[in-house]
RODO-2510 file (C-alpha; in nm, 4 decimals, decimal comma):
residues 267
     n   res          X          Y          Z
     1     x     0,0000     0,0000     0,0000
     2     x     0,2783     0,2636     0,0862
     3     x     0,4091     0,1792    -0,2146
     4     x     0,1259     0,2317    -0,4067
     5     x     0,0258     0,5904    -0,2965
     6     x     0,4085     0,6362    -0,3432
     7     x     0,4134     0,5755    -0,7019
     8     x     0,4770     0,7882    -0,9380
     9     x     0,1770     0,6752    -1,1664
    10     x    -0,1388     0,8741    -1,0923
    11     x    -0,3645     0,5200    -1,1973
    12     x    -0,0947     0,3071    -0,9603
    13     x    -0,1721     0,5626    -0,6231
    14     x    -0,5280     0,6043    -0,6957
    15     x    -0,5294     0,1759    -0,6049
    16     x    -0,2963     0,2735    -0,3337
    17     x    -0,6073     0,5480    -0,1575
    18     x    -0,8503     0,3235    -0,2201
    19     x    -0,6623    -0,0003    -0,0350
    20     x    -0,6235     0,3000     0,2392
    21     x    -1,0222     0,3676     0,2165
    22     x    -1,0594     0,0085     0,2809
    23     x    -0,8456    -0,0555     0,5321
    24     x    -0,9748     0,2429     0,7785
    25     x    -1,3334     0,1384     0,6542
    26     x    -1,2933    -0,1974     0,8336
    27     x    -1,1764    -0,0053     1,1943
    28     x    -1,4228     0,1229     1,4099
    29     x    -1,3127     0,4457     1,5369
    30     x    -1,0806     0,5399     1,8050
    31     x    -1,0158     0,1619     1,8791
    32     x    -0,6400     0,1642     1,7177
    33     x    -0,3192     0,2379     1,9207
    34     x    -0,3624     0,0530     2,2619
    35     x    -0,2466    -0,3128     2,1008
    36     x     0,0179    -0,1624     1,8105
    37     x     0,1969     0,0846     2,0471
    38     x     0,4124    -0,0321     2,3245
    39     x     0,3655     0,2651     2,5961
    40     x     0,5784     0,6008     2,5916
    41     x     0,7064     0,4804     2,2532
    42     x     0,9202     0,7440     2,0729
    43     x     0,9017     0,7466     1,7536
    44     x     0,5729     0,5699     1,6509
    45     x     0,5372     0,2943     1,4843
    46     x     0,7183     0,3128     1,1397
    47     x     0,4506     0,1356     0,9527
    48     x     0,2206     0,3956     0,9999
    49     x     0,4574     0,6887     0,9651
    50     x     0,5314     0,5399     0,6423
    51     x     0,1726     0,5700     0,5546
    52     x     0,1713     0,8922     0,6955
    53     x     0,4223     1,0254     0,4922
    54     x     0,3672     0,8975     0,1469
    55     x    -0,0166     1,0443     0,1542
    56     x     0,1067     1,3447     0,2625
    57     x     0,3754     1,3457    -0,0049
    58     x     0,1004     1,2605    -0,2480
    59     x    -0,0511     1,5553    -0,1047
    60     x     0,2158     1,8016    -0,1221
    61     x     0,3066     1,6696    -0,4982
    62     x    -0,0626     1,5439    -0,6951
    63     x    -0,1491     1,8364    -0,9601
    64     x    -0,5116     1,7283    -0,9576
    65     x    -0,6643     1,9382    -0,6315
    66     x    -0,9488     1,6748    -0,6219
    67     x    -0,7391     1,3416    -0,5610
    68     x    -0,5166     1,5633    -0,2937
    69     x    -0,8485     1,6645    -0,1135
    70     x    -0,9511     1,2888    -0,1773
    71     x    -0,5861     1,1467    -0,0476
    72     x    -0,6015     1,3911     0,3014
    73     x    -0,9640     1,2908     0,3767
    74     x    -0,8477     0,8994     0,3378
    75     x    -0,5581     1,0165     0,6106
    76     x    -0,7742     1,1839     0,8400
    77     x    -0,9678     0,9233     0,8740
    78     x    -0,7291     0,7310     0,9257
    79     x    -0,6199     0,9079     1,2066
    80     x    -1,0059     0,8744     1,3623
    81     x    -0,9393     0,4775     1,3908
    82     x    -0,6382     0,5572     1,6577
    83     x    -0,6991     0,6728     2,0091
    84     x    -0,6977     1,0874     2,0618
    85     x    -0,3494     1,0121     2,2525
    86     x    -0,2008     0,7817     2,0145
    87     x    -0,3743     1,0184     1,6817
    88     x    -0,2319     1,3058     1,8991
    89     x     0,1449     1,1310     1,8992
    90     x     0,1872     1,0320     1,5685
    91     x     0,0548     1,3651     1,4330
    92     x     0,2935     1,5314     1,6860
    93     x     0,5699     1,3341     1,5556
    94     x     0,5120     1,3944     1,1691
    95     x     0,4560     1,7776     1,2598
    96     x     0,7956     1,7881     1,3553
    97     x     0,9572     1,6031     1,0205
    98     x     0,7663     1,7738     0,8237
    99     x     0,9345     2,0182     0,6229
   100     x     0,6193     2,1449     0,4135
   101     x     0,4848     2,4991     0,5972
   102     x     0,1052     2,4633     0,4247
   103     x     0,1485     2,0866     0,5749
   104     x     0,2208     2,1714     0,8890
   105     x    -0,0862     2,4300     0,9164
   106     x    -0,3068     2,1700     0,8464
   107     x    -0,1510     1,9469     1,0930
   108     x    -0,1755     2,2016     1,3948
   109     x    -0,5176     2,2298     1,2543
   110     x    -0,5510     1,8351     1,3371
   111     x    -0,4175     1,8757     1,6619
   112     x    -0,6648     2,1824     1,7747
   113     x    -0,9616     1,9523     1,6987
   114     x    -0,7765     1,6771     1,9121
   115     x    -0,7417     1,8690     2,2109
   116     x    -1,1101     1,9882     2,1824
   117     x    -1,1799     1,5957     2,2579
   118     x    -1,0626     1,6918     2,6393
   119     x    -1,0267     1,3921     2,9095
   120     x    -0,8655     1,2500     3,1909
   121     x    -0,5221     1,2467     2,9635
   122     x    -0,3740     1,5646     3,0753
   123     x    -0,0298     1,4714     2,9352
   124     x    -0,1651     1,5092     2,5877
   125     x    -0,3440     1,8709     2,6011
   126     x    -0,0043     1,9355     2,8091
   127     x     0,1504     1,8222     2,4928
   128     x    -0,0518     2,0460     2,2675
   129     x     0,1619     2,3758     2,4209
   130     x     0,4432     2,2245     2,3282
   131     x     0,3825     2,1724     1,9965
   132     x     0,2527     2,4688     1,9204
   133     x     0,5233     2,6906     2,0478
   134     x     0,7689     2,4319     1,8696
   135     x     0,5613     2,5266     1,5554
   136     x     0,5742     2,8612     1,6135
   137     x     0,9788     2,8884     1,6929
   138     x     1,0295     2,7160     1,3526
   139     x     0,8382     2,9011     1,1788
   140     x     1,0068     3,2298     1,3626
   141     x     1,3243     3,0670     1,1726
   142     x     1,1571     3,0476     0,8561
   143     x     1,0187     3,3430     0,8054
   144     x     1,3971     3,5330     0,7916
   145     x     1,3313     3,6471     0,4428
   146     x     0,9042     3,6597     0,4337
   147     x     0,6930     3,6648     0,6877
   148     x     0,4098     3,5909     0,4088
   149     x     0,5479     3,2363     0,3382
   150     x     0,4632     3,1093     0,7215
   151     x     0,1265     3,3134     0,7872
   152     x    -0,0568     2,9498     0,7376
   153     x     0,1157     2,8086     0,9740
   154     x     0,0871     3,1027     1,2225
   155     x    -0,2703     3,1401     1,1867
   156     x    -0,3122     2,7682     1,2412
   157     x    -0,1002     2,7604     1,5460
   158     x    -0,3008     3,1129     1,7252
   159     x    -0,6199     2,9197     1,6204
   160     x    -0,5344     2,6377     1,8031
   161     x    -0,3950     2,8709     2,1147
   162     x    -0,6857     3,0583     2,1233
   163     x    -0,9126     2,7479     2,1308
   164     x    -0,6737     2,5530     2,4511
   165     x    -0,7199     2,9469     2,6293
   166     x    -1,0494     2,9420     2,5812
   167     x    -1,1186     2,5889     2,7259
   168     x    -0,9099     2,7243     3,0623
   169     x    -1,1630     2,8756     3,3108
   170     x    -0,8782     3,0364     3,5024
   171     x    -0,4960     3,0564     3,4584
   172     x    -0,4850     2,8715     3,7744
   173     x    -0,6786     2,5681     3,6107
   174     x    -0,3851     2,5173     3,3272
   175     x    -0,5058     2,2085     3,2009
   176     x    -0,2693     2,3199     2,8953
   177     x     0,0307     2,3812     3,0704
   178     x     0,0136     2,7233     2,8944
   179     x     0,0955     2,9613     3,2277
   180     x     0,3223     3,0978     3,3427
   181     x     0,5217     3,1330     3,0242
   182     x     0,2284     3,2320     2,7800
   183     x     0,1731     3,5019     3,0832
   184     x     0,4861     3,6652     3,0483
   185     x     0,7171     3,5264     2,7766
   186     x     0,5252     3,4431     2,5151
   187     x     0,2935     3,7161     2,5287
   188     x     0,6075     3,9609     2,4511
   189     x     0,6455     3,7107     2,1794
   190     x     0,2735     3,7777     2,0220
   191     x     0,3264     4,1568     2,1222
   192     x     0,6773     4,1300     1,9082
   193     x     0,5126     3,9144     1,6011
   194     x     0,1915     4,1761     1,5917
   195     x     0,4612     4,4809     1,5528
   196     x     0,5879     4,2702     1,2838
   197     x     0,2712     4,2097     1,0984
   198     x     0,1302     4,5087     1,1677
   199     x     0,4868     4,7257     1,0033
   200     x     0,4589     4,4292     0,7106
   201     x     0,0394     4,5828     0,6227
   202     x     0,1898     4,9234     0,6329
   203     x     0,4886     4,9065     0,4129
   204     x     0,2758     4,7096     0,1751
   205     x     0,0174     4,9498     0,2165
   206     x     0,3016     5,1824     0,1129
   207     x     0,3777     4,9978    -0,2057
   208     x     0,0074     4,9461    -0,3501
   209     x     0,0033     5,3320    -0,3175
   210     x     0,3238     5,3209    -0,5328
   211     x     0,1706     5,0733    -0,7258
   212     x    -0,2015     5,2553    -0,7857
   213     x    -0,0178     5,5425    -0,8835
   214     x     0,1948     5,3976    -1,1711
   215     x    -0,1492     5,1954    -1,3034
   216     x    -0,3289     5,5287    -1,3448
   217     x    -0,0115     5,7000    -1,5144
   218     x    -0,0073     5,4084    -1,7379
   219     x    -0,4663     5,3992    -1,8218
   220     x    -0,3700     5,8098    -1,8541
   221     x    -0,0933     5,7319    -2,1345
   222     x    -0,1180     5,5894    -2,4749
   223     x     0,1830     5,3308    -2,4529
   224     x     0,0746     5,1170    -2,7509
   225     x     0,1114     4,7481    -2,7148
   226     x     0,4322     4,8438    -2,4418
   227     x     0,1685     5,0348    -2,2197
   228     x    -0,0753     4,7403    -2,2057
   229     x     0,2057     4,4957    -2,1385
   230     x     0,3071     4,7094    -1,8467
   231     x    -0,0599     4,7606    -1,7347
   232     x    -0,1142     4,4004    -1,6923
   233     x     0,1913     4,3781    -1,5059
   234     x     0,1049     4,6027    -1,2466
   235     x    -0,2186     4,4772    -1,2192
   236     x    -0,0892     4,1266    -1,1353
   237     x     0,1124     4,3165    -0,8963
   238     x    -0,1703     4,5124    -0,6964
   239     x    -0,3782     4,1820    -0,7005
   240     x    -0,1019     3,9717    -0,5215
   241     x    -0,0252     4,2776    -0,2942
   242     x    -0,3976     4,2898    -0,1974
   243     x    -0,4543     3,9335    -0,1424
   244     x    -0,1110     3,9378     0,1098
   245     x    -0,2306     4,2583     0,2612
   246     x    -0,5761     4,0689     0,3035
   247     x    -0,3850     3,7315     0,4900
   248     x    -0,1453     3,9883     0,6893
   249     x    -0,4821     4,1886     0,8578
   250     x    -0,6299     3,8075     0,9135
   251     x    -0,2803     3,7367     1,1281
   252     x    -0,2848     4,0712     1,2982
   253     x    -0,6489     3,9886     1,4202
   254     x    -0,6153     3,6781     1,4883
   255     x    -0,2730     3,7814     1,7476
   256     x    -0,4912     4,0183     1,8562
   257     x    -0,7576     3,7724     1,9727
   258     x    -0,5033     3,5751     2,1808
   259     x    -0,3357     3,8361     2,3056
   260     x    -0,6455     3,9877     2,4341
   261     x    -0,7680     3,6463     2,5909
   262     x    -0,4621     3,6178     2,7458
   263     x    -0,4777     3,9537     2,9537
   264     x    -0,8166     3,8628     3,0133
   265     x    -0,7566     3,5314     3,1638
   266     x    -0,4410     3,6807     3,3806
   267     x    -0,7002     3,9097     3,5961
***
C-alpha cells in the first residue's frame, strides 16, 4: 500500500487510496493504538509513519486538487481509527519532520480539533503547548526572508492557542500547561510578532500606493502594445499585494484575539 500511494503513476496511487479507504473502513473508530503501540514509545510505529508520509507526499506533490483533497480525507480518517493520545502522537511526531509549511498548518489544525476531545489524559493537552510553540519557533526561523510564506502556519497555530485558552476557566486551572510562560514570555512574543505584521500591512500598504499610482499613469498614457504589457503587469502586482495585505490583517487579528484572551484570563 505505501508503495502504491508512493508511485509515481497517478492510476498506480489512486489503487494505493482506495486499499487506504478500505483498510480504515474496516476499523471502528478510536479503537487503534492501545495493542500496536508499546507505551511512551518514541518514535511511533514506522509502519504507519510510512503511511503517513507517502499520503502526505502525495498531497504536497498530486497536480489534480481533487485526488489531494480525496488522499487527506483517506488520512484523516485514518487518524479517527487511533486513540486521541495515540492520533495526537503520531501527528505530533510527523509535525515535527515535516518540512512542508502549508502541511504543517493543516496538521496544527488536526491537533486543535484533538485537544477539543478533552479527558482524563492531561499529558496530551499538556503536549498540545508544546507543539505549538515548537511550531511557532520554527516558523520564527523560517520566516527570515518573508513573513508571508509562514502566515498558514501562524494562523493555524493562534487558532489552536486561542481554542486551549479558551477551554481554561482560570490561569490557575492550566489544564494546557500554557501559564506561566504564555503570561509573560510568550505574550512579549505575540506583542513582538503583531509589531511585525502590523509594520509588514503598512509598508505594503506603502507599495500598492506606489503601485495605484503607476497603473493610473499608465490607463492616462497611450503606450501602444508596451503600455498594455506594463498595465497588466502592475495589475498582477496590486492583485497579489492585496490578497497578502488581506492574509497579513487576518494574522494581525487573529494575534490580537489571543493576546487579548490572554490579559483577560491573567485578571
Amino acid at each position: 500500500m505505501i508503495a502504491t500511494i508512493s508511485h509515481t503513476s497517478i492510476a498506480v496511487t489512486d489503487k494505493g487510496i482506495e486499499l487506504l479507504s478500505m483498510l480504515v473502513d474496516r476499523i471502528p473508530k478510536r479503537t487503534m493504538g492501545k495493542q500496536e503501540w508499546a507505551k511512551d514509545q518514541r518514535p511511533p510505529p514506522m509502519h504507519w509513519m510510512a503511511v503517513s508520509q507517502a499520503c502526505i507526499n502525495f498531497v504536497v506533490k498530486c497536480p489534480d486538487p481533487m485526488r489531494r483533497a480525496h488522499c487527506w480525507k483517506k488520512w484523516i480518517s485514518m487518524l479517527n481509527a487511533f486513540s486521541y493520545t495515540h492520533e495526537f502522537l503520531l501527528t505530533k511526531h510527523i509535525v515535527q519532520m515535516c518540512p512542508h509549511n502549508n502541511v504543517v498548518a493543516m496538521l496544527v489544525d488536526v491537533l486543535g480539533r484533538n485537544c477539543m476531545f478533552r479527558n482524563t489524559e492531561l499529558n496530551r493537552l499538556k503536549w498540545t503547548n508544546d507543539v505549538i510553540w515548537s511550531v511557532w519557533d520554527r516558523a520564527a526561523l523560517d520566516n527570515a526572508t518573508d513573513l508571508f510564506e509562514v502566515a498558514e502556519v501562524y494562523t493555524s497555530c493562534m487558532t489552536t492557542l486561542r481554542t486551549c485558552l479558551m477551554f481554561e476557566s482560570t490561569k490557575d486551572v492550566n489544564m494546557y500547561g500554557l501559564w506561566p510562560s504564555i503570561g509573560k514570555g510568550r505574550l512579549d512574543c505575540l506583542q513582538t510578532f503583531w509589531n511585525q505584521v502590523h509594520a509588514k500591512i503598512e509598508a505594503r500598504s506603502c507599495d500598492k500606493k506606489e503601485v495605484d499610482r503607476e497603473l493610473l499613469e499608465v490607463q492616462d498614457g497611450s503606450g501602444g502594445s508596451s503600455g498594455s504589457r506594463t498595465k497588466q503587469r502592475l495589475a498582477a502586482r496590486l492583485e497579489g499585494m492585496r490578497e497578502e495585505i488581506s492574509r497579513l490583517c487576518i494574522m494581525e487579528h487573529n494575534t490580537g484575539m489571543v493576546m487579548e484572551l490572554i490579559h483577560e484570563k491573567k485578571e
